[in-house]
DOVEXMAR-582842 format. One record per atom (N, C-alpha, C): x, y, z; residue in one letter. Coordinates in steps of 0.001 Angstrom, whole numbers, padded with zeros to 6 digits, always signed. Atoms other than C-alpha are relative to their C-alpha. Layout:
// DOVEXMAR-582842
XYZA
...
END
This chain:
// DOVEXMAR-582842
-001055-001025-000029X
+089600+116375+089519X
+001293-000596-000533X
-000862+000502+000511X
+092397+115614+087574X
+001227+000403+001225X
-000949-000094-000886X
+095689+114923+089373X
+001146+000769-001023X
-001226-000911+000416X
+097859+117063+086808X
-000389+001542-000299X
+000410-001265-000026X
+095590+120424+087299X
+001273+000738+000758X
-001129-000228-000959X
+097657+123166+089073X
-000226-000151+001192X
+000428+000195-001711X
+095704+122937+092334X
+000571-001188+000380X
-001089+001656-000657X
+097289+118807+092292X
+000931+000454+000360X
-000757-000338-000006X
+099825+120131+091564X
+001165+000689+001282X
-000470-000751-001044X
+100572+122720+094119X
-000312-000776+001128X
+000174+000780-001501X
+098973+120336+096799X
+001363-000949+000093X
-000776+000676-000062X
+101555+117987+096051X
+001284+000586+000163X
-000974-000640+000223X
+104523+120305+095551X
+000375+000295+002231X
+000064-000690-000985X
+103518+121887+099269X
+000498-001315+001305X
-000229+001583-000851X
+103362+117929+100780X
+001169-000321+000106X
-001097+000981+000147X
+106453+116748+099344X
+001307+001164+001005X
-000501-000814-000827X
+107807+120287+101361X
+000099-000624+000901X
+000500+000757-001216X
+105912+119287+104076X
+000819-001240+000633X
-000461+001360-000203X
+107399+115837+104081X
+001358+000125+000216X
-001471-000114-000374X
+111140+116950+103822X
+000326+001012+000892X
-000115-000500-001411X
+110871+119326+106570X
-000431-000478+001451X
+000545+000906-001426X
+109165+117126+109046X
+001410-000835-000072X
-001339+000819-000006X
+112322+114551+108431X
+000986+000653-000043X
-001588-001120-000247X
+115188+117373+108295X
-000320-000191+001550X
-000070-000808-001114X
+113658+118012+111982X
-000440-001387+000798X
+000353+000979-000458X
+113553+114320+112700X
-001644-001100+000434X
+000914-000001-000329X
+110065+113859+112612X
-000749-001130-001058X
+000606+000596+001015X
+107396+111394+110982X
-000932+000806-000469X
+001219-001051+001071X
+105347+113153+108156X
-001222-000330+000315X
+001686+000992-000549X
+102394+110817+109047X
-000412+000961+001302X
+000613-000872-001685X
+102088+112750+112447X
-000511+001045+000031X
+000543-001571+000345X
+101472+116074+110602X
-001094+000029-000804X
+000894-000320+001002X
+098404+117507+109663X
-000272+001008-000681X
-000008-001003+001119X
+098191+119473+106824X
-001732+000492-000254X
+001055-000350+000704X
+095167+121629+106829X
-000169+001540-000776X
+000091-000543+000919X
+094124+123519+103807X
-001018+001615+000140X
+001044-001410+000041X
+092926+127310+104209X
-000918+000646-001015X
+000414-000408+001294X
+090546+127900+101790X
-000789+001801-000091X
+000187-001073-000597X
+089651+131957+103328X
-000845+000305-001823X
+000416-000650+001535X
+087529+133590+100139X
-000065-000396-001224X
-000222+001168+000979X
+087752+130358+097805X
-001495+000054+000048X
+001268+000529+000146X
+084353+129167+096523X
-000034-001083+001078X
-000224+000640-000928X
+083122+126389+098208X
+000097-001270-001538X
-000435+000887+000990X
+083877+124392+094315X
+001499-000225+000238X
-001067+000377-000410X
+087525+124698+095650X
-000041-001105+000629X
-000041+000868-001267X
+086734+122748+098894X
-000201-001560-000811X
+000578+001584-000035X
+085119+120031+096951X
+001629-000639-001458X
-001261+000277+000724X
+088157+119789+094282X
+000687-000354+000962X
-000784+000297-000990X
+090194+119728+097081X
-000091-001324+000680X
+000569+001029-000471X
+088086+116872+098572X
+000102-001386-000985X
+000033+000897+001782X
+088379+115022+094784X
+001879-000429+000313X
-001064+000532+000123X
+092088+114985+095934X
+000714-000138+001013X
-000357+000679-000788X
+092218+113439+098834X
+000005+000968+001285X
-000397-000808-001182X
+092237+116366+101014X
-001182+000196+001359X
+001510+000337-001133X
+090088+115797+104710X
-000143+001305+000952X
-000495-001434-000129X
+091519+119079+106525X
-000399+000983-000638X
+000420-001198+000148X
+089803+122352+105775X
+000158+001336+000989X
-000535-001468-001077X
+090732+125966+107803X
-001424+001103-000882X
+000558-001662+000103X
+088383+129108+107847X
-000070+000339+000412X
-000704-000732-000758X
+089064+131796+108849X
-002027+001201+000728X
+001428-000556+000072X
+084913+133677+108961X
-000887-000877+000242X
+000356+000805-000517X
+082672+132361+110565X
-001359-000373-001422X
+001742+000270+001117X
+079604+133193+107788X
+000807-000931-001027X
-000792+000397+000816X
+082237+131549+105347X
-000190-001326+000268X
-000074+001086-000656X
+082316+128599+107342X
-001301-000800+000325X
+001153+000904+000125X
+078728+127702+107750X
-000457+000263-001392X
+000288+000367+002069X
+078068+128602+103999X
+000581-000935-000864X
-000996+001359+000843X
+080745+126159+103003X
-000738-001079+000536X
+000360+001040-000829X
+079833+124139+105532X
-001502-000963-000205X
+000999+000326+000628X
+075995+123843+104241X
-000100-000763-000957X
+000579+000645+001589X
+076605+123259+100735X
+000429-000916-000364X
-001034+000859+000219X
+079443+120890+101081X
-000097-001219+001338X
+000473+001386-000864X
+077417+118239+103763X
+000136-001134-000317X
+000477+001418+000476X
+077412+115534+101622X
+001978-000329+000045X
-001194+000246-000207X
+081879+115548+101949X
+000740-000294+001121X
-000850+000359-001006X
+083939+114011+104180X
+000942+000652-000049X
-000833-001032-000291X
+085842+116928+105198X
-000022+000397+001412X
+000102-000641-001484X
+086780+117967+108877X
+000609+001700-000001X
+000313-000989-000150X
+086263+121586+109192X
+000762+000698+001390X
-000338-000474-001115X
+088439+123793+111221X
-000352+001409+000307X
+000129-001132-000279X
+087745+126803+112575X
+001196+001103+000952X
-001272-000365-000168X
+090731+128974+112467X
+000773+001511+000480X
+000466-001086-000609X
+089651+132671+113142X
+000007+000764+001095X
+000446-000259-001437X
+088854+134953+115945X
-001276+000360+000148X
+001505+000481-000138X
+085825+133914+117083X
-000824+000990+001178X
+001092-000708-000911X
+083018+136028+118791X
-000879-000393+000885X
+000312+000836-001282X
+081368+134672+121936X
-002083+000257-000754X
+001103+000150-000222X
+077848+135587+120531X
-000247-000874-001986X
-000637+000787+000916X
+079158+133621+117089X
+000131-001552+000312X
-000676+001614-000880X
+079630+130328+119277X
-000961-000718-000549X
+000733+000985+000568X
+076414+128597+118110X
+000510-000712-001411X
-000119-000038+001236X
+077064+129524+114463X
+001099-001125-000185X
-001157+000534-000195X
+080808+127897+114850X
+000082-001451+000227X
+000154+000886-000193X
+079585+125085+116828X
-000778-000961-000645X
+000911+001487+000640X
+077007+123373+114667X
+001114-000396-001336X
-000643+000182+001335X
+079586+123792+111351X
+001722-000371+000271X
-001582+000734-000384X
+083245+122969+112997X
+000212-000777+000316X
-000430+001171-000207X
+084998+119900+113856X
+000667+001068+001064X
-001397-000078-001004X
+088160+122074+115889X
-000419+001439-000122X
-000096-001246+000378X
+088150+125427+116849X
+001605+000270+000242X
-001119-000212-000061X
+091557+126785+116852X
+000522+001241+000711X
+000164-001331-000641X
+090733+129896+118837X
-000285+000105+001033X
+000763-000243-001203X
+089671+129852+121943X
+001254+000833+000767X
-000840-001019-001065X
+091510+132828+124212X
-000672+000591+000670X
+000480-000579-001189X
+089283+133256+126903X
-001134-000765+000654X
+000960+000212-000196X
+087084+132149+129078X
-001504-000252-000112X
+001210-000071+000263X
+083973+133171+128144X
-000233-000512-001511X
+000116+000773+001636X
+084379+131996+123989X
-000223-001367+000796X
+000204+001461-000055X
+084960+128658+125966X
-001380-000664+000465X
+000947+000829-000633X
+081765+128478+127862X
-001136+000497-000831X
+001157+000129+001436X
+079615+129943+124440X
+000345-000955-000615X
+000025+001075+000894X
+081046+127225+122549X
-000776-001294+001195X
+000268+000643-000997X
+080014+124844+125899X
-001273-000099-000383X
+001656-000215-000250X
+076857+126123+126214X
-000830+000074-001176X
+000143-000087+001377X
+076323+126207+122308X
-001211-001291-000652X
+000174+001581+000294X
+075063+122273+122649X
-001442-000128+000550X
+000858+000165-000647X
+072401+123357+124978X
+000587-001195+001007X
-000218+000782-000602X
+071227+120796+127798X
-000225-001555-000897X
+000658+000773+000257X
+070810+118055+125212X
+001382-001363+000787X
-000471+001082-000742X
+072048+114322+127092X
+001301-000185-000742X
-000781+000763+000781X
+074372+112890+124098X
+000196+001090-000846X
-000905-000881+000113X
+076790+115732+123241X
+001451-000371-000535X
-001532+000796+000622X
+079897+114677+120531X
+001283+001442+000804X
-001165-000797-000766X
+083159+116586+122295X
+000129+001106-001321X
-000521-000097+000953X
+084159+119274+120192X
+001436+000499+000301X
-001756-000350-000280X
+088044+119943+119944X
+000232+001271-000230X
-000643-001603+000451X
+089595+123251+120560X
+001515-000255+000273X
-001482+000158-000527X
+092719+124626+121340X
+000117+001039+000717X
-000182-000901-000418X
+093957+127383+123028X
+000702+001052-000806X
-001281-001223+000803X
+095373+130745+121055X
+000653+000283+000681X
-000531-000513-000843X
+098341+131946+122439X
+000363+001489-000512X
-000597-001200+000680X
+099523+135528+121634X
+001543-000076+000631X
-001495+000710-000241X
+103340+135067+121162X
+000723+001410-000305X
-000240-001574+000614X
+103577+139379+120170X
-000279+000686+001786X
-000019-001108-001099X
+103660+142131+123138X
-001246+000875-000654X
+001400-001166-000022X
+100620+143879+121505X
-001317-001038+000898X
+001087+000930-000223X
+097347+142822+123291X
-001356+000013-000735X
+001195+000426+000602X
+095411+143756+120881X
-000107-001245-001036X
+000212+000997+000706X
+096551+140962+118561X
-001081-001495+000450X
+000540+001233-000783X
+094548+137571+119215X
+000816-000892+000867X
-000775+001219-000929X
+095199+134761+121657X
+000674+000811+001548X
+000077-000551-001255X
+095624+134775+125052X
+001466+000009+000774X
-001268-000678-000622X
+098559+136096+127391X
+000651-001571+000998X
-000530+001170-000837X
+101088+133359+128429X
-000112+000144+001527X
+000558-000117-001378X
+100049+134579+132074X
-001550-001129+000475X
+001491+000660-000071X
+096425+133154+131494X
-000027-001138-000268X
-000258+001471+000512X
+098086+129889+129836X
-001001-001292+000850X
+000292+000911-001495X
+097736+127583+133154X
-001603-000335+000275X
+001218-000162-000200X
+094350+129102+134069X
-001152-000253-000795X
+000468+000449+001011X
+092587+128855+131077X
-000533-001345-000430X
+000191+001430+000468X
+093325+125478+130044X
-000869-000907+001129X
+001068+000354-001041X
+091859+124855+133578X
-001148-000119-000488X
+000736-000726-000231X
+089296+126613+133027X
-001068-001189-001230X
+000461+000620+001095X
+088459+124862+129411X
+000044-001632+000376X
-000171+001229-000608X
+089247+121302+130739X
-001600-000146+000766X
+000783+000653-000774X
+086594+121566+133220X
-001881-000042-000694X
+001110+000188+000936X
+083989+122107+130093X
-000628-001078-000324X
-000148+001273+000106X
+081764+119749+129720X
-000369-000575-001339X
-000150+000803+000956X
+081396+119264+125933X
+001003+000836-000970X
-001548-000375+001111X
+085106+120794+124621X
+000721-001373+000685X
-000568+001044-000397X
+087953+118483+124868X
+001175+000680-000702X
-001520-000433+000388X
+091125+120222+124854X
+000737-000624-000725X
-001177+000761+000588X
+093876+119224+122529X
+000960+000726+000222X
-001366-000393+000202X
+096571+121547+122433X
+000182+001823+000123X
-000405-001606+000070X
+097972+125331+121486X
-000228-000023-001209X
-000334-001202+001554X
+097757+127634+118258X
+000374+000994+000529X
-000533-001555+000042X
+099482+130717+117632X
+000138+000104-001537X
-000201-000299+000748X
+100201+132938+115042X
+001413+000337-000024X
-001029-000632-000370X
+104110+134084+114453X
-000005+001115-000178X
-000039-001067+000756X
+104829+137380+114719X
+001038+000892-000943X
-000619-000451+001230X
+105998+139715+112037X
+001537+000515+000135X
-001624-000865-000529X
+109146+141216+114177X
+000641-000709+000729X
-000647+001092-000820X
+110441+137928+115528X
+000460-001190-001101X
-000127+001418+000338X
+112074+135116+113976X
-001373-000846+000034X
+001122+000996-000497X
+109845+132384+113744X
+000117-001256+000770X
-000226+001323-001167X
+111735+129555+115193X
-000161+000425+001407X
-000211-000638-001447X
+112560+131893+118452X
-001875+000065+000153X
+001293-000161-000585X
+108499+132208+118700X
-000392-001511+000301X
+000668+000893-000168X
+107591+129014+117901X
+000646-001088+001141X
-000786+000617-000714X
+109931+127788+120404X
-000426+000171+001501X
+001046-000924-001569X
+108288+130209+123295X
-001879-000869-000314X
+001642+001075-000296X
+104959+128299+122170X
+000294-001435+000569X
-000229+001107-000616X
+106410+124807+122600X
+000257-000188+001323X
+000756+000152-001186X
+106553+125867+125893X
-000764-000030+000769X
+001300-000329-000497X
+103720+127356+126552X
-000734-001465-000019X
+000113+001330+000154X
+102811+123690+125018X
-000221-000953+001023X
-000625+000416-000433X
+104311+121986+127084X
-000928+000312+001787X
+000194-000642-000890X
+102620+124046+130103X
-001609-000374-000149X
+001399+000849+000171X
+098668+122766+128818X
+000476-001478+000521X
+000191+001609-000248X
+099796+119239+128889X
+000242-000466+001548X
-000143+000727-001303X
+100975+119265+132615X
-001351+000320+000513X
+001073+000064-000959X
+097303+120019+133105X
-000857-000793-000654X
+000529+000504+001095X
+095626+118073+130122X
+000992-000745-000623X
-001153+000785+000830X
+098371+115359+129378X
-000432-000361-001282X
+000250+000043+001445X
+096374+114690+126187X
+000155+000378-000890X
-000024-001085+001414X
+096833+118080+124298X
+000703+000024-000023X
-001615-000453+000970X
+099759+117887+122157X
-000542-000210-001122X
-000125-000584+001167X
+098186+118960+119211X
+000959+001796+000239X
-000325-001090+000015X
+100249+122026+118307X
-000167+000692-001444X
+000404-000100+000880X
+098702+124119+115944X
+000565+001722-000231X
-001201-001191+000164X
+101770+126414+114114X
+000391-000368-001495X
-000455+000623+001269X
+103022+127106+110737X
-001222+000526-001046X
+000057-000154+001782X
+102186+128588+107336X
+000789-000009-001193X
-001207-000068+001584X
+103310+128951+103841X
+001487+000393+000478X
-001428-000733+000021X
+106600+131302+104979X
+000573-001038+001290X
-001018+000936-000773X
+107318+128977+107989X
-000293-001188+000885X
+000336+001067-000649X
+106052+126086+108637X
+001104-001162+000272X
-001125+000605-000473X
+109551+124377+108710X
+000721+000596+001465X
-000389-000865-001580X
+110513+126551+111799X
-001547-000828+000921X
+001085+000018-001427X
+106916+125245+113278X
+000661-001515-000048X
-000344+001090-000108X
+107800+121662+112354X
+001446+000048+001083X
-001554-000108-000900X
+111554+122030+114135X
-000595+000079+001473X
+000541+000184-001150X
+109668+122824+117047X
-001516-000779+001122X
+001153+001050+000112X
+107046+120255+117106X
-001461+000136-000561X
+001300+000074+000931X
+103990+121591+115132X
-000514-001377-000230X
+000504+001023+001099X
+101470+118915+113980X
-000880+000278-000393X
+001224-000161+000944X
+098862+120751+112622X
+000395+001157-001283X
-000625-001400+000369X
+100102+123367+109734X
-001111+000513-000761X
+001391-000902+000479X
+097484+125933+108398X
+000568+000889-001334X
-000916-000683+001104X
+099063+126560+104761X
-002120+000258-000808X
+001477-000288+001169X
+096360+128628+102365X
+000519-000104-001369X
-000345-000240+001073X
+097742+130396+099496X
+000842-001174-001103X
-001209+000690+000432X
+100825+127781+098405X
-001036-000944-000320X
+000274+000883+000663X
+098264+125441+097610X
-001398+000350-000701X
+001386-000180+000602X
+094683+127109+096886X
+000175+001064-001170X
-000681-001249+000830X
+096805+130153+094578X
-000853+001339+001271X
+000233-001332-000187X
+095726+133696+095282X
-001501-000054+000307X
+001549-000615-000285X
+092614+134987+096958X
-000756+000444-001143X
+001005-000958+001033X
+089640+135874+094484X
-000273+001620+001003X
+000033-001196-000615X
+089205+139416+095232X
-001362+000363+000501X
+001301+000026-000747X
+086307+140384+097624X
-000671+000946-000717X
+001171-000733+000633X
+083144+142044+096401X
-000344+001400+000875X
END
């Protein structure tokens, strides 16, 4: 893959962002992970992508995600799963993800659990918790009421391994003022799971607002993969 295509290009353009908004907001760039949404991309993107250094992958479908996930075995790529995920979907999810980034409820947590079967020697897999940071309930992610309980709830799983929060921002809020109400919510996992401080916040339009408020995972698509191919 050449490094002066536009896809380098734009990966690099999006980094060197990346990099001067983590340090405006005092932060080391090294700490952030930049993963790459590739939603409706071939899976010849993923492996270009992979040609330039990139280990981070996001999808958002789950069939998307084990079809990539199939053809693209032979790459050292960690696979996130970034979606809202369906509890009878949990197998599918679990054999082809590294992270899920979804989990808002109970019961997703104990299909992905129970996903592994009873076999002895079980690798952890990493989730997070969604939060919904909007007053609708039908959006995804779960109600800062359920925060506390939840993470309980997922903690006492015995092959997830909590890391942290995701959210989405929403469309009628600032984004710092949200992502600021997540860093607490944040903040509110770790006094039960001192481990999870991944915080997983931030796209193309504002991932400097997630960084300011401690993001370290950011889920940019478009700004570096261009424009969606149009669905069939």
């Amino acid at each position: 893959m050449s490094q002066s295509s536009p896809l380098a290009e734009r990966l690099r353009e999006v980094d060197r962002r990346i990099a001067d908004a983590a340090r405006a907001a005092g932060r080391d760039p090294g700490g952030v992970t930049r993963i790459v949404v590739t939603k409706f991309h071939p899976a010849s993107l993923v492996r270009e992508l992979s040609q330039l250094g990139v280990r981070d992958v996001g999808e958002n479908r789950q069939q998307e995600l084990a079809a990539k996930h199939a053809e693209l075995a032979d790459l050292d790529v960690r696979w996130h799963f970034v979606g809202q995920a369906q509890t009878k979907k949990a197998r599918a999810i679990r054999r082809a993800a590294s992270v899920v980034h979804s989990v808002d409820r109970a019961r997703l947590a104990d299909a992905l659990d129970a996903a592994e079967g009873d076999a002895a020697e079980v690798a952890p897999l990493d989730v997070l918790l969604q939060i919904n940071l909007t007053d609708d309930p039908a959006r995804g992610g779960a109600e800062p009421a359920q925060i506390a309980s939840l993470a309980e709830h997922v903690a006492g799983c015995r092959t997830l391994r909590l890391r942290g929060v995701m959210a989405v921002a929403p469309l009628d809020e600032p984004p710092a003022s949200a992502f600021e109400r997540l860093a607490g919510y944040a903040a509110e996992v770790r006094r039960i799971v001192p481990e999870a401080e991944w915080i997983s916040a931030g796209m193309t339009g504002d991932f400097t607002e997630a960084l300011a408020a401690g993001a370290t995972h950011l889920r940019i698509g478009t700004a570096i993969t261009g424009n969606r191919p149009t669905r069939a």
